[in-house]
Backbone as a chain_set.jsonl record, in Angstrom:
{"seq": "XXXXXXXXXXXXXXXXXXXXXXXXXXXXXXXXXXXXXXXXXXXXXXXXXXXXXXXXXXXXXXXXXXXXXXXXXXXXXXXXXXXXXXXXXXXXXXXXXXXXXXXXXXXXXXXXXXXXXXXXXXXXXXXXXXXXXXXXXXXXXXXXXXXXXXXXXXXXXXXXXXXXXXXXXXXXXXXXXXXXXXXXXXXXXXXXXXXXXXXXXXXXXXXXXXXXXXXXXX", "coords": {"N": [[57.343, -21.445, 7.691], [55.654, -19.544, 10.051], [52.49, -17.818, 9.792], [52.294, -14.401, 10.889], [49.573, -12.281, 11.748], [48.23, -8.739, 11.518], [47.02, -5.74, 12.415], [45.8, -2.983, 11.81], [44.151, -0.293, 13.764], [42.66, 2.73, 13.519], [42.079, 4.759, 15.923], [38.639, 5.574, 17.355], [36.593, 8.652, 15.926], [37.488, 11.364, 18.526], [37.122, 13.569, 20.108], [38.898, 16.033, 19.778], [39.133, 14.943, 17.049], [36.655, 15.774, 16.271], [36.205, 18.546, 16.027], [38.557, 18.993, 14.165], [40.572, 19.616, 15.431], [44.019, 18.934, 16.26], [45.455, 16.034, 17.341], [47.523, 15.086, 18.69], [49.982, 13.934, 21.148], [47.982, 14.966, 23.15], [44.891, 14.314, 26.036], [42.821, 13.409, 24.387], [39.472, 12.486, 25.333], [37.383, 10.045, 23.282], [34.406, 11.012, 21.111], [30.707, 10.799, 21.522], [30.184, 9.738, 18.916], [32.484, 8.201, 18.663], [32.658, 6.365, 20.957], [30.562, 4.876, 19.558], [31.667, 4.053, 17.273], [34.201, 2.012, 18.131], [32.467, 0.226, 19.497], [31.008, -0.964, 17.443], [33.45, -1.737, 15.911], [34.372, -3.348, 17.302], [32.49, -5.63, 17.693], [32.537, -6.227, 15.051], [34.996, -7.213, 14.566], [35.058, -9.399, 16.77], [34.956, -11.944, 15.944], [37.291, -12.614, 14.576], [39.277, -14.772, 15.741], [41.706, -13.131, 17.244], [44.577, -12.695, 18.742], [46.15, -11.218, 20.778], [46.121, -7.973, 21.863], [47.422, -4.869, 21.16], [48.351, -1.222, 22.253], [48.117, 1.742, 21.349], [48.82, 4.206, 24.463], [47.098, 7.158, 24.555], [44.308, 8.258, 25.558], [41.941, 7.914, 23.617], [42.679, 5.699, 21.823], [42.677, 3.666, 23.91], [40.189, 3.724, 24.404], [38.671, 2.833, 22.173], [40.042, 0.452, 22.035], [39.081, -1.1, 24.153], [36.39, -2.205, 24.068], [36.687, -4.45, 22.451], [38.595, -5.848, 23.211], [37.634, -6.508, 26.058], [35.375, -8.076, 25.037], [36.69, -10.464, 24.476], [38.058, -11.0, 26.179], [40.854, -10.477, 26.551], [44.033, -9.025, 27.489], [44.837, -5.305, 27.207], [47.559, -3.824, 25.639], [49.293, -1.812, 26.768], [51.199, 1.449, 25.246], [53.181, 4.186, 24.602], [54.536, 3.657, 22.38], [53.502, 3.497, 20.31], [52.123, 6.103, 19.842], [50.354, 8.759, 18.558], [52.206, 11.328, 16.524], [54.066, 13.391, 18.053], [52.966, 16.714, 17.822], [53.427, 19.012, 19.285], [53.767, 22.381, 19.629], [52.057, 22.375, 17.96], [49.508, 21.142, 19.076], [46.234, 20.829, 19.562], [45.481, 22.65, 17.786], [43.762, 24.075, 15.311], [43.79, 23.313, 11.677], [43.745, 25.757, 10.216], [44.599, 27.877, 12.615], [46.842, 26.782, 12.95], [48.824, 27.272, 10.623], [48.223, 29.946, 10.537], [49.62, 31.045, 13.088], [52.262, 29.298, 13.277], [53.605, 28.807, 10.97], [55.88, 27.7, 9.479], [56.253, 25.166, 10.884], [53.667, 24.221, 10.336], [53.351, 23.746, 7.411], [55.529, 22.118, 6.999], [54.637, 20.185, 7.879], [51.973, 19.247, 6.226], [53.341, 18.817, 4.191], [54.247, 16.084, 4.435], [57.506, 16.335, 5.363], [59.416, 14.312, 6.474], [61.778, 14.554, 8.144], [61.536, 16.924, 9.479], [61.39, 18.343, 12.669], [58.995, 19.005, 14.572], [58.375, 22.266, 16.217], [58.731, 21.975, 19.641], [57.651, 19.26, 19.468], [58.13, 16.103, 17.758], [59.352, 14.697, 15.132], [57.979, 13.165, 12.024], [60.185, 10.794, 11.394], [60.928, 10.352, 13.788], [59.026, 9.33, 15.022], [58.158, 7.197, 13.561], [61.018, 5.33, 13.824], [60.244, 4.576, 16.71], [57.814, 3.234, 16.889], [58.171, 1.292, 14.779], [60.202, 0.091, 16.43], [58.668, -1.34, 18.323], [57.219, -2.857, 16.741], [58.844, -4.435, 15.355], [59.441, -6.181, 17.685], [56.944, -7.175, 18.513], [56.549, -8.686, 16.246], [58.646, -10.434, 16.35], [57.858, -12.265, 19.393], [55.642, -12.63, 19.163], [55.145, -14.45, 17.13], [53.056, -16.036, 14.049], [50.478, -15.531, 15.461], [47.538, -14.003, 15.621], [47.015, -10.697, 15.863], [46.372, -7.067, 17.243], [46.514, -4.285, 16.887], [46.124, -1.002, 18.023], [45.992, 2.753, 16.95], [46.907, 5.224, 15.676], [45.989, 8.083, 12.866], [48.638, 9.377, 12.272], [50.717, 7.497, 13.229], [49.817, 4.943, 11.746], [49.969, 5.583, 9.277], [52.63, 5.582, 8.785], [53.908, 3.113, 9.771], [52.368, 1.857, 8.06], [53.804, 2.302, 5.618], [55.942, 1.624, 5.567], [56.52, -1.078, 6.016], [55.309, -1.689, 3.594], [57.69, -1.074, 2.497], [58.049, 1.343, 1.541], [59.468, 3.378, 2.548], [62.751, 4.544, 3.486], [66.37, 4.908, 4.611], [67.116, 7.477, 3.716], [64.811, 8.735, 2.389], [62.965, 11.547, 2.063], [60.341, 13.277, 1.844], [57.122, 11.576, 1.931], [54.493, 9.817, 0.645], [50.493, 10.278, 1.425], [48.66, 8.361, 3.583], [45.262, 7.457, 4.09], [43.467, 7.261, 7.02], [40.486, 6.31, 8.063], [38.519, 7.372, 11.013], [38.449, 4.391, 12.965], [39.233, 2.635, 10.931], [40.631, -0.065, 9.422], [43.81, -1.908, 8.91], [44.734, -4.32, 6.824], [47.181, -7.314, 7.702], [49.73, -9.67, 6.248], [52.612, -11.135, 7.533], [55.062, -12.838, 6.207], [57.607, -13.53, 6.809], [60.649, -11.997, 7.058], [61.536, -10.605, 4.847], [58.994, -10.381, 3.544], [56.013, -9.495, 2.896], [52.544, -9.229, 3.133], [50.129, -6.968, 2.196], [46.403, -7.032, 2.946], [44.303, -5.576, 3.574], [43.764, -1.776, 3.018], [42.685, 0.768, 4.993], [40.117, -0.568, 5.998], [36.699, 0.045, 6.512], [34.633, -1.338, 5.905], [32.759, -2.227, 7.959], [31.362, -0.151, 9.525], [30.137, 0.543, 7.814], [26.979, 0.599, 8.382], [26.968, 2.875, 10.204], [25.942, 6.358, 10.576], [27.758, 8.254, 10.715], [30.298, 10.435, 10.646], [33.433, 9.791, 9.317], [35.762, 11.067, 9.89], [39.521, 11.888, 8.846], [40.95, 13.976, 9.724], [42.226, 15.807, 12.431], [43.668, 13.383, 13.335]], "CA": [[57.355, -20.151, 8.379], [54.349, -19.38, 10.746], [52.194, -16.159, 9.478], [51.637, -13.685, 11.639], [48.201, -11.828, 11.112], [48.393, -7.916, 12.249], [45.563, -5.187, 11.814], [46.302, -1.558, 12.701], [43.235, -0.386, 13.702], [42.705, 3.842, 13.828], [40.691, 5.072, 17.211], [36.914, 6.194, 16.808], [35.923, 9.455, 16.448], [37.963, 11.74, 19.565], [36.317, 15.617, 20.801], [39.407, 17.122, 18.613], [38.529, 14.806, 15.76], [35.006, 16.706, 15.652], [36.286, 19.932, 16.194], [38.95, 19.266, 13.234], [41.664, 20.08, 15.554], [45.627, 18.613, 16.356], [45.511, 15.983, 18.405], [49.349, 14.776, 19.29], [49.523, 13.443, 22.909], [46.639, 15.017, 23.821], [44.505, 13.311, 26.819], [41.366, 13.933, 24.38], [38.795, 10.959, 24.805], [36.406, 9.475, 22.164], [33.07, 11.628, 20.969], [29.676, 9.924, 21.668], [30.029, 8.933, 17.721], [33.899, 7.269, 18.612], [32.069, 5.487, 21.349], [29.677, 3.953, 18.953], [32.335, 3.192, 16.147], [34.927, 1.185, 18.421], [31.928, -1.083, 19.885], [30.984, -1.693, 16.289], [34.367, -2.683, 15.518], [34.756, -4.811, 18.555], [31.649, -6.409, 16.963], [33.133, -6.82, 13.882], [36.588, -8.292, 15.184], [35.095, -10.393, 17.438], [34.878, -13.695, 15.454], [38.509, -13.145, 13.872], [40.566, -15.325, 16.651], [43.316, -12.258, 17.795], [45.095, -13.311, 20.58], [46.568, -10.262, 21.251], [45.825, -6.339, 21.787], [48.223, -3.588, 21.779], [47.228, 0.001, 21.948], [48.925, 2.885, 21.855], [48.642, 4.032, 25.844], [46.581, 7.714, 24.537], [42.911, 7.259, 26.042], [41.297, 7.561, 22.251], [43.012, 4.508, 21.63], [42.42, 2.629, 25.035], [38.979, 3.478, 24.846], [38.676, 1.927, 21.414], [40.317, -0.95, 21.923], [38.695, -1.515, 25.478], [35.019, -3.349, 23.865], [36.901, -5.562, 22.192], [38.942, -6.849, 25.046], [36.424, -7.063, 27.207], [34.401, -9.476, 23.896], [37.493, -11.395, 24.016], [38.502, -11.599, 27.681], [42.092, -9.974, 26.271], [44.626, -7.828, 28.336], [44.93, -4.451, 26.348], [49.396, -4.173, 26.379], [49.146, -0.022, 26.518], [52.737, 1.478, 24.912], [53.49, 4.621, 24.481], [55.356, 3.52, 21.036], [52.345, 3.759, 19.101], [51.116, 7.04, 20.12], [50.499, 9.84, 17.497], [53.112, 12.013, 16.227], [54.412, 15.125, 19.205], [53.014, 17.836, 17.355], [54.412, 20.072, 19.976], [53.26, 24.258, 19.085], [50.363, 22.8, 17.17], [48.598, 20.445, 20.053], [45.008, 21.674, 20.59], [45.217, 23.861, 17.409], [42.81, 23.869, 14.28], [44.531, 23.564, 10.205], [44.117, 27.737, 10.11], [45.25, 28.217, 13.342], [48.371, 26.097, 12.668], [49.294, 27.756, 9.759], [48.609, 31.373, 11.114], [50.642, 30.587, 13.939], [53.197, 28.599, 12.956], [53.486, 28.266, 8.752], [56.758, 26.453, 9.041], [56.063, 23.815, 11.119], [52.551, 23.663, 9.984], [53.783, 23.495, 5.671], [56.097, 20.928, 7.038], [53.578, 18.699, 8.278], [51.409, 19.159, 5.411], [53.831, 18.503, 3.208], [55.387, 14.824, 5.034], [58.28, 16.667, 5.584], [59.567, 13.457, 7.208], [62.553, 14.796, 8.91], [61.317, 17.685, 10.572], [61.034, 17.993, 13.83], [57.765, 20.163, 15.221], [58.808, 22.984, 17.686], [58.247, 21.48, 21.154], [57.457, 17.67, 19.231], [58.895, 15.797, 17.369], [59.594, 14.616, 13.435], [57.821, 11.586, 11.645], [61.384, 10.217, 11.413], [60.971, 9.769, 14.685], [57.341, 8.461, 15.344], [59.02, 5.949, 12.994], [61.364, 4.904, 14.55], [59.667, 4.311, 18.05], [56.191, 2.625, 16.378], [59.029, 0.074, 14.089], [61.004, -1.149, 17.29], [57.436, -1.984, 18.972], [57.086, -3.641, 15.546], [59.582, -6.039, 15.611], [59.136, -6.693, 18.966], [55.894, -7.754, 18.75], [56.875, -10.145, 15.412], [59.561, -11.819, 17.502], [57.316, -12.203, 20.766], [53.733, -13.316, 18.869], [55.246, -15.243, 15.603], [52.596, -16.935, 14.037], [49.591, -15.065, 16.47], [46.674, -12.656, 14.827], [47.674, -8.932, 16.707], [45.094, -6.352, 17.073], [47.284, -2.569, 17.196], [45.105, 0.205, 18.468], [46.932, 3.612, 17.431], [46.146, 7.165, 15.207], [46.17, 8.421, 11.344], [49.736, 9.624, 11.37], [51.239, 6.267, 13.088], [49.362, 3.803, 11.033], [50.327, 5.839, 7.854], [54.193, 5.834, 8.842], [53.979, 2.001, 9.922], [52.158, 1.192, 7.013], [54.653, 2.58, 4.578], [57.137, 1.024, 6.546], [55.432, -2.583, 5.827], [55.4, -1.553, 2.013], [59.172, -0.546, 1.855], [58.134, 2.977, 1.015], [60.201, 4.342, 3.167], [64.031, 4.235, 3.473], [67.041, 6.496, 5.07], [67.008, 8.638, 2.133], [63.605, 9.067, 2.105], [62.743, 13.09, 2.607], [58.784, 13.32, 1.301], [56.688, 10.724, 1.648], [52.883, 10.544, 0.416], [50.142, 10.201, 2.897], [47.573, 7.246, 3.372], [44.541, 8.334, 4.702], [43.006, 5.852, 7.521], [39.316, 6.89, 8.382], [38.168, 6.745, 12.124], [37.847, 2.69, 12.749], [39.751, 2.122, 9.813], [41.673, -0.927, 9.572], [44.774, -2.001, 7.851], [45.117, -5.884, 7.755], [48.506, -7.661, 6.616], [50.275, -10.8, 6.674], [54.007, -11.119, 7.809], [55.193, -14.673, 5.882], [58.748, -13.344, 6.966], [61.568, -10.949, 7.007], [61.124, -9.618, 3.23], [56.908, -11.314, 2.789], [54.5, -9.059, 3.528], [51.243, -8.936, 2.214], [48.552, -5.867, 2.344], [45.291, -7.519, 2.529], [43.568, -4.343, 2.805], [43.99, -0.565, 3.468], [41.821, 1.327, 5.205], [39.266, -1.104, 5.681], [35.87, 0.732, 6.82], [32.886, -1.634, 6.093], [32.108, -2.611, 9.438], [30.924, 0.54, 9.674], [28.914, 1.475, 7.164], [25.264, 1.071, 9.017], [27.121, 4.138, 10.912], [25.689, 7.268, 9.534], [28.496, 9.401, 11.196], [31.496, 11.228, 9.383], [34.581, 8.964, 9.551], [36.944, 12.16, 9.063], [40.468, 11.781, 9.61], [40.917, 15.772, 10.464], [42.953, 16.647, 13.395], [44.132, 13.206, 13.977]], "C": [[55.942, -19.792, 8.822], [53.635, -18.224, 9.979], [51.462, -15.087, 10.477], [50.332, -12.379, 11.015], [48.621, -10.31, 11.689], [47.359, -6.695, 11.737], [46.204, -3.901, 12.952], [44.477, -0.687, 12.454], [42.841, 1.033, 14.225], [41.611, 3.707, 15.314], [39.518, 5.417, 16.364], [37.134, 7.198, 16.877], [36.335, 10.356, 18.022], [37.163, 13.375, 19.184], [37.539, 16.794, 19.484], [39.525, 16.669, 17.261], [37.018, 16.175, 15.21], [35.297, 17.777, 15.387], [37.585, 20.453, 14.69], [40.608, 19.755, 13.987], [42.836, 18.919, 15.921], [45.404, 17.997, 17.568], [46.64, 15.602, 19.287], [49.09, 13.652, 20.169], [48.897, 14.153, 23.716], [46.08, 14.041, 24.555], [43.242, 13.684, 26.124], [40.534, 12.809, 24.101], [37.849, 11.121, 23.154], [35.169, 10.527, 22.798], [32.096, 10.185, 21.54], [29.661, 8.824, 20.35], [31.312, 7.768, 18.077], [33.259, 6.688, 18.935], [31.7, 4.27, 20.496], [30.531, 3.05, 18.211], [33.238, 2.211, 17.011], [33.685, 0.053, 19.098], [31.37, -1.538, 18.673], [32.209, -2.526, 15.703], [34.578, -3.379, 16.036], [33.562, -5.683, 17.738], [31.779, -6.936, 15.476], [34.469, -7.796, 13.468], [36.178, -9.49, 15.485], [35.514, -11.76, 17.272], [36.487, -13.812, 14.142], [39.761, -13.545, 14.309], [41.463, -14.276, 16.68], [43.362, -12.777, 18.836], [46.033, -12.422, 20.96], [46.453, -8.964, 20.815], [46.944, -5.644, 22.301], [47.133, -2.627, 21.46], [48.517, 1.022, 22.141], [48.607, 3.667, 23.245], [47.681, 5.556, 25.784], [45.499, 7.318, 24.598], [42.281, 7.533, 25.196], [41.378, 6.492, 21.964], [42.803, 3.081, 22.791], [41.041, 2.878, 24.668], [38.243, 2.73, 23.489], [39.083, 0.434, 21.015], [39.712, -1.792, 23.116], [37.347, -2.66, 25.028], [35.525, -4.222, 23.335], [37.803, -6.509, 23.281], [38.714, -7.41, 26.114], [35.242, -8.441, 26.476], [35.457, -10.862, 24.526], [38.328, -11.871, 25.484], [40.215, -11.205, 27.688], [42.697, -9.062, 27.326], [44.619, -6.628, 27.008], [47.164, -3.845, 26.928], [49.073, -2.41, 25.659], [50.975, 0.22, 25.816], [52.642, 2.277, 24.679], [54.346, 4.975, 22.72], [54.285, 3.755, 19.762], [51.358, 4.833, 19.102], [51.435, 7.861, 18.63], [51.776, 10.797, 17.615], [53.156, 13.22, 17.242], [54.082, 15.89, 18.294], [53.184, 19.371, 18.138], [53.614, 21.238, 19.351], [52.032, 23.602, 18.726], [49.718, 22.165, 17.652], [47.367, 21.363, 19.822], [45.065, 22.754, 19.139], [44.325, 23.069, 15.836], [43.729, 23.945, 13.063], [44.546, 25.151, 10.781], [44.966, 28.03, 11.088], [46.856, 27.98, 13.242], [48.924, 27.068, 11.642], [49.629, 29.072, 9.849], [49.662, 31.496, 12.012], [52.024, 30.309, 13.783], [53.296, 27.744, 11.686], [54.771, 27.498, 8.98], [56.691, 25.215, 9.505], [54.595, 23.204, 10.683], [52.658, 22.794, 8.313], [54.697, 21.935, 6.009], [55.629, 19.551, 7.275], [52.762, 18.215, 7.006], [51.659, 18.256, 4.593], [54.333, 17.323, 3.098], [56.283, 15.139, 4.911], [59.166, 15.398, 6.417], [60.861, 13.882, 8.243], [62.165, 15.692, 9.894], [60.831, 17.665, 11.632], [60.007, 19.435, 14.11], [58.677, 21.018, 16.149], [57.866, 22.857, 18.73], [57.823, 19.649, 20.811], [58.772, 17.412, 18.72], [58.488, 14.877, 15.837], [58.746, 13.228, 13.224], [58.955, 10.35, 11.209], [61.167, 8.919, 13.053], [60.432, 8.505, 15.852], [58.045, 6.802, 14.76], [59.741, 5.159, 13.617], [60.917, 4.251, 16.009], [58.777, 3.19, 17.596], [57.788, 1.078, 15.238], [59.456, -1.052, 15.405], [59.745, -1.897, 17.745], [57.271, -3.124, 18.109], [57.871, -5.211, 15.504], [59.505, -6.706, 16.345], [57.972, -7.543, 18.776], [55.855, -9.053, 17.541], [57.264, -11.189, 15.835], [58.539, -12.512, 18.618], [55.715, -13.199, 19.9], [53.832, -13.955, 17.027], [54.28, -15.917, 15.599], [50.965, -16.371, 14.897], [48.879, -13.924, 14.966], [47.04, -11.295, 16.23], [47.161, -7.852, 16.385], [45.895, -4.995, 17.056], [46.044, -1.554, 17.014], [46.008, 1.547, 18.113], [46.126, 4.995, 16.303], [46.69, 7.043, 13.558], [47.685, 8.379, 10.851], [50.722, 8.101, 11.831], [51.185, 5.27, 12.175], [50.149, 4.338, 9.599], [51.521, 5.39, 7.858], [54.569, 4.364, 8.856], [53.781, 1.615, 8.834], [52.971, 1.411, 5.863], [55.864, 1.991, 4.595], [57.423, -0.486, 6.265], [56.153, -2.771, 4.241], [56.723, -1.628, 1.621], [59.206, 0.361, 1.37], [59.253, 3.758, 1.769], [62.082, 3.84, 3.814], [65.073, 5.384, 4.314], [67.298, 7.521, 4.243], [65.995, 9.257, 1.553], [63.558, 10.89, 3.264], [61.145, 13.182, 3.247], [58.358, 11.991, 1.248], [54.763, 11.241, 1.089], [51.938, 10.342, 1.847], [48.821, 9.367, 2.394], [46.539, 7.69, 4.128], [43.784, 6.169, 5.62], [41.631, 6.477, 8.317], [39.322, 6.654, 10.056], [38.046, 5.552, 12.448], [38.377, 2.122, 11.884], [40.771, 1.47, 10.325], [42.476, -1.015, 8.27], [45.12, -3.621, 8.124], [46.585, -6.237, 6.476], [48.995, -8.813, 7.283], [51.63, -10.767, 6.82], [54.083, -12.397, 7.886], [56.689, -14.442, 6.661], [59.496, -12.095, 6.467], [61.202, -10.138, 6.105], [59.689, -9.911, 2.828], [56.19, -10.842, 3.564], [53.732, -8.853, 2.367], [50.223, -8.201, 2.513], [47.616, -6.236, 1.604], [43.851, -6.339, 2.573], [43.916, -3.105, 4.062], [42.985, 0.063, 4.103], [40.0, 0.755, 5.419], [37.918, -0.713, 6.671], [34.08, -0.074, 7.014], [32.363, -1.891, 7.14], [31.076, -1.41, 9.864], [30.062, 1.37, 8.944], [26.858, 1.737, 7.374], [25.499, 2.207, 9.655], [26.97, 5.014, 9.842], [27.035, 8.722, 9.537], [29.347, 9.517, 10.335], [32.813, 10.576, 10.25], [35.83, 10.021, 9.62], [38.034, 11.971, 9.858], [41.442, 13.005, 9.914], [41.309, 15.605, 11.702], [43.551, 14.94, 14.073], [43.662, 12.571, 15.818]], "O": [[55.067, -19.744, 7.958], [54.483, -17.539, 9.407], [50.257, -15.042, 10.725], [50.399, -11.78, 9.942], [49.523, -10.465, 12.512], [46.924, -6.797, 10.59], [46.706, -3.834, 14.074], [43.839, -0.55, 11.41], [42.59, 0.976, 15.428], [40.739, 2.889, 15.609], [39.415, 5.518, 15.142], [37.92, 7.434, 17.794], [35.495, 10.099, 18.885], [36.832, 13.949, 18.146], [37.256, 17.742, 18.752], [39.868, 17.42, 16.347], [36.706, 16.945, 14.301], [34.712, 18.256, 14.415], [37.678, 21.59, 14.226], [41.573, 20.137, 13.324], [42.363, 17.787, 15.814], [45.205, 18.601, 18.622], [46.636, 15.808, 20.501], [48.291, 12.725, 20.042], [49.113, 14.1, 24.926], [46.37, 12.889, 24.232], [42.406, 14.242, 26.835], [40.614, 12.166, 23.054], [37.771, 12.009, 22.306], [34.894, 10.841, 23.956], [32.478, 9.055, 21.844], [29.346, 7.635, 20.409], [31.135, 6.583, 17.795], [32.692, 6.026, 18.066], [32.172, 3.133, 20.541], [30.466, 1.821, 18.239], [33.023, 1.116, 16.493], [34.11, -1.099, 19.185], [31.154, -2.748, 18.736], [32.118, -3.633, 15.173], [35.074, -4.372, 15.504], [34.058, -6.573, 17.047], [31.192, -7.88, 14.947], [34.778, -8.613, 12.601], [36.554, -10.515, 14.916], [36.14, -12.508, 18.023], [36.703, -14.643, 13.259], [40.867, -13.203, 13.889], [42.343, -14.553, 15.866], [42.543, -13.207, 19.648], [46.934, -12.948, 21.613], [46.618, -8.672, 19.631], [47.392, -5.697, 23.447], [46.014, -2.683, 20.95], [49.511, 0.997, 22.866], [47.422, 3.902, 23.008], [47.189, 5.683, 26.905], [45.195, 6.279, 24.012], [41.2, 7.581, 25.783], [40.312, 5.916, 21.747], [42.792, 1.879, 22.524], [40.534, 1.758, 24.601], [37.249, 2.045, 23.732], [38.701, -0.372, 20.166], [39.807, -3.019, 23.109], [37.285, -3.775, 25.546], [34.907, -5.256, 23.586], [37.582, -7.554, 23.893], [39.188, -8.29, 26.833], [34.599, -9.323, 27.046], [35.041, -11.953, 24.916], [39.013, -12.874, 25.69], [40.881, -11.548, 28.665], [41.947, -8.371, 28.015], [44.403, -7.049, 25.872], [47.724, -3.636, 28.005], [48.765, -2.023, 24.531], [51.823, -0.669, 25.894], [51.593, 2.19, 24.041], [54.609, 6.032, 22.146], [54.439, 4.113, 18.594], [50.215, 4.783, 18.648], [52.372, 7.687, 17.851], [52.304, 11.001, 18.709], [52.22, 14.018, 17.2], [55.044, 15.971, 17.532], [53.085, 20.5, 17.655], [52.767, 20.933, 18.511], [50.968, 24.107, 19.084], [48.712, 22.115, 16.944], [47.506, 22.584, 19.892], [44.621, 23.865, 19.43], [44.33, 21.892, 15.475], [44.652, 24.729, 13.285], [45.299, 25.569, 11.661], [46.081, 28.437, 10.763], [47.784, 28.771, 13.41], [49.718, 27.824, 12.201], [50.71, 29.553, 9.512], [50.663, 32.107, 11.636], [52.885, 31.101, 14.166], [53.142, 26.546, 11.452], [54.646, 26.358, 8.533], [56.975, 24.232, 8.82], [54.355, 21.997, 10.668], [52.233, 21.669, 8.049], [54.531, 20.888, 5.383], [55.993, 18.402, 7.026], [52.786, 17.028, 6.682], [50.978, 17.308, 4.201], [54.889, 17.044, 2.036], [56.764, 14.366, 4.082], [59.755, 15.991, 7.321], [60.755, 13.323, 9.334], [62.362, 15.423, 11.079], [59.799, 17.013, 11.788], [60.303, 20.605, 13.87], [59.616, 20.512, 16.763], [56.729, 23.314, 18.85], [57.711, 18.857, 21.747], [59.881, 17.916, 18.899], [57.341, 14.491, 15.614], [58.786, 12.322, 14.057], [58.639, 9.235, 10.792], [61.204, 7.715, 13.305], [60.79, 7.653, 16.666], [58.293, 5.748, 15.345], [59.191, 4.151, 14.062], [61.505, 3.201, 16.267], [59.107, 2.084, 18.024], [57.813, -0.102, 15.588], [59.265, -2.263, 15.517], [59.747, -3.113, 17.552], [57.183, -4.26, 18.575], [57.598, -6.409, 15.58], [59.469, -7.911, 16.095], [58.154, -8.752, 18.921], [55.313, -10.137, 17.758], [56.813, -12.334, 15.865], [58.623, -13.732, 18.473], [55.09, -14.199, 20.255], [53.014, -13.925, 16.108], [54.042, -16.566, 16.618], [50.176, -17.306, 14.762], [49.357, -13.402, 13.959], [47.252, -11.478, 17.428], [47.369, -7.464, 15.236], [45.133, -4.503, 17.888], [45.261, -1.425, 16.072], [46.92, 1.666, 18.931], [44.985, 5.453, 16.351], [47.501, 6.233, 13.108], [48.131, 7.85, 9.832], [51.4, 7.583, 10.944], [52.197, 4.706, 11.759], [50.839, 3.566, 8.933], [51.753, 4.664, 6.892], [55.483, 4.073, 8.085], [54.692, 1.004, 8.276], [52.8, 0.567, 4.983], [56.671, 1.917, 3.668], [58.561, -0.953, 6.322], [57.034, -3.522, 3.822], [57.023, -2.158, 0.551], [60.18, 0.629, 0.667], [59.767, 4.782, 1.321], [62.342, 2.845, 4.49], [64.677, 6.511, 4.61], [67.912, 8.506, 4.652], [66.015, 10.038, 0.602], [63.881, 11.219, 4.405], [60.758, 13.176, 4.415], [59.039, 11.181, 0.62], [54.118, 12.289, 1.114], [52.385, 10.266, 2.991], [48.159, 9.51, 1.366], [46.91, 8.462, 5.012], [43.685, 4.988, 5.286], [41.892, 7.196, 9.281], [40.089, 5.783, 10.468], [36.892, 5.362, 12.064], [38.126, 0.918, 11.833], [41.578, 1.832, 11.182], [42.23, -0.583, 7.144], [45.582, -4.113, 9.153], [46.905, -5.86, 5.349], [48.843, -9.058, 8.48], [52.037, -10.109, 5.862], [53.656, -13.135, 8.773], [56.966, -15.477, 7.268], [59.045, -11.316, 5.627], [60.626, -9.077, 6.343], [59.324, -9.613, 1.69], [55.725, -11.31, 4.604], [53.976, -8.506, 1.212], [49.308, -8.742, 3.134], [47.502, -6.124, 0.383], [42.826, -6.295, 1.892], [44.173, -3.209, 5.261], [41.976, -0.246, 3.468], [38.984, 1.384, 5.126], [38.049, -1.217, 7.787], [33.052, 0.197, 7.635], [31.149, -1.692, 7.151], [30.054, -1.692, 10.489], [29.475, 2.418, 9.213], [25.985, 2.466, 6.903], [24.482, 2.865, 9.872], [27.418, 4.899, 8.701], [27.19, 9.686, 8.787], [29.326, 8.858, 9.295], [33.111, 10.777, 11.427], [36.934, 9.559, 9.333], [37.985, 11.875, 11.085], [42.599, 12.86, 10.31], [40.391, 15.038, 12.294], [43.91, 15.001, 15.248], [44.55, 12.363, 16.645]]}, "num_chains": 1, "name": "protein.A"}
């Protein structure tokens, strides 16, 4: 059985990262710091043969996955399936604000409410769902291939739990994995039931960066 290699790999650093606020499907690019962190990680990728880049198609995530594609001479396969969670009402809004605003859908988020659906988004049920089919897809299609995924805090968490077998149709509450700016998640897929998490959140690439990795607003 071939092993496919796969690395979920958060954006840098985005304008409503800094600011701490909600970013959903927001069009909000990378800070000057994102900048820096995705051409460090392209510099840190470089020399680990991928032969293929997705991205989730939000331009945080294109513009992080763009230096390494350009190292590697790669197409970047944009998708929509791996964008961050619709947070609908709370786009564009800060923790307080959310909560002043809108305490039920904000408590629900908090809390991985996994079913609920945001007013005007939509539920981490759902994110799920969407970010899985891509999933398989891309098993079937690149068996056996290393696979670079460009996408956001609350995807990677939902995927990665997903990986684990944390999560089931019966599942309400889940916990929450935290994936820093740049933070990778690498794992092996031996087959159907054989995965292996070779590491969570993996950050060193970046530690000559003095900046604040925070994974706040998303």
């Amino acid at each position: 059985m071939p092993v496919t290699r796969l690395l979920f790999i958060r954006h840098g650093q985005s304008g409503g990262n800094a600011e701490g606020r909600f970013g959903g499907h927001s069009p909000t690019p990378l800070s000057d710091l994102g900048i820096n962190q995705a051409k460090i990680t392209a510099d840190a990728l470089e020399k680990e043969n991928i032969d293929v880049i997705y991205s989730s198609d939000l331009i945080r995530a294109v513009q992080t996955a763009k230096p390494l594609a350009e190292k590697l001479n790669l197409e970047i396969n944009k998708t929509n399936a791996f964008r961050e969670r619709d947070v609908g009402v709370l786009e564009g809004l800060t923790f307080k604000e959310s909560k002043e605003q809108y305490p039920k859908d904000y408590f629900a988020l908090v809390n991985r409410n996994i079913n609920h659906v945001i007013t005007g988004g939509e539920s981490y049920r759902q994110l799920l769902r969407r970010g899985t089919s891509a999933l398989k897809e891309i098993f079937y299609v690149h068996k056996g291939k290393r696979v670079a995924v460009f996408s956001h805090t609350g995807a990677i968490c939902y995927l990665t739990l997903y990986l684990m077998g944390a999560i089931n149709r019966h599942t309400k509450q889940t916990p929450w994995l935290v994936t820093s700016n740049c933070g990778i998640n690498r794992f092996e897929i031996r087959g159907r039931r054989n995965t292996r998490i070779l590491a969570l959140n993996d950050t060193r690439h970046l530690e000559l960066d003095t900046g604040n990795n925070s994974f706040i607003g998303k």
